[in-house]
N, C-alpha and C positions, 0 to 999 in steps of 0.2 A: 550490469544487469539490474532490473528492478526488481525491489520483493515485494509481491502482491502480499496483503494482509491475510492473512487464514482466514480471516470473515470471508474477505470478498468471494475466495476460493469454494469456501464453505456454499457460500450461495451462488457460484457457476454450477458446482456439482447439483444441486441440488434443483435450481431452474432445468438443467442437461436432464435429471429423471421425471420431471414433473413435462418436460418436453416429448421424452420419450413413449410419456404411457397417451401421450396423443393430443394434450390440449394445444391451444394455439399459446405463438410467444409473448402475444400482447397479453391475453389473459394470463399465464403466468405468471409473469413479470408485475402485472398489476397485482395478481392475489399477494404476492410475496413482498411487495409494498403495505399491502393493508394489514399483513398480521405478522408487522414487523418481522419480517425474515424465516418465520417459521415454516418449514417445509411440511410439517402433518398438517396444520392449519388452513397451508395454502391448500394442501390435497385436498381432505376435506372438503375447503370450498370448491374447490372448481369440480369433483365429483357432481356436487349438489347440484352445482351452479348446470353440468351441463344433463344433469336428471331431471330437473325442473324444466330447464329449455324445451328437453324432449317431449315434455307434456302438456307445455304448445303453452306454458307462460313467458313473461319481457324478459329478456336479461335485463333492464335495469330494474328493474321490479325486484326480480329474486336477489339483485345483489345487495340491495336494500334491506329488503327483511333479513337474508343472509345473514349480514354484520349487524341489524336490532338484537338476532334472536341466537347470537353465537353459534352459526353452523350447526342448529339446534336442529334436525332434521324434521320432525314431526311438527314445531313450533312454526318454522319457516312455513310449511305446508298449509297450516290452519289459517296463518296469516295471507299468504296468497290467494287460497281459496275464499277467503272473506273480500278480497278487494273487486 
């Protein structure tokens, strides 16, 4: 038998809730990439990320300011609405 690292594990369970509360796998996966493995971080973003969608801006737009303005919610917002 193989032993998965705790990490790895750490971050199944954690992609498995962040899958659960409805975002897709690809965005997941990629938030969890960008902020190195941090599961509040990736929430966070991908809350925002799909708040902003619904308010009819880019996703690659928001994922940009996103990570300028550290999932700074109001910061992001001011930035998008200036472009």
């Amino acid at each position: 038998p193989v032993c998965l690292p705790l990490q790895f594990l750490g971050y199944l369970g954690a992609c498995d809730r962040l899958l659960k509360q409805g975002y897709e796998e690809g965005q997941v996966e990629e938030a969890m990439e960008m902020f190195q493995y941090s599961e509040k971080k990736a929430a966070e973003f991908l809350h925002l990320l799909a708040q902003f969608n619904d308010m009819g801006f880019q996703q690659n737009e928001i994922k940009e300011v996103l990570l300028l303005c550290g999932n700074q919610r109001e910061r992001a917002l001011e930035e998008l609405v200036m472009k």
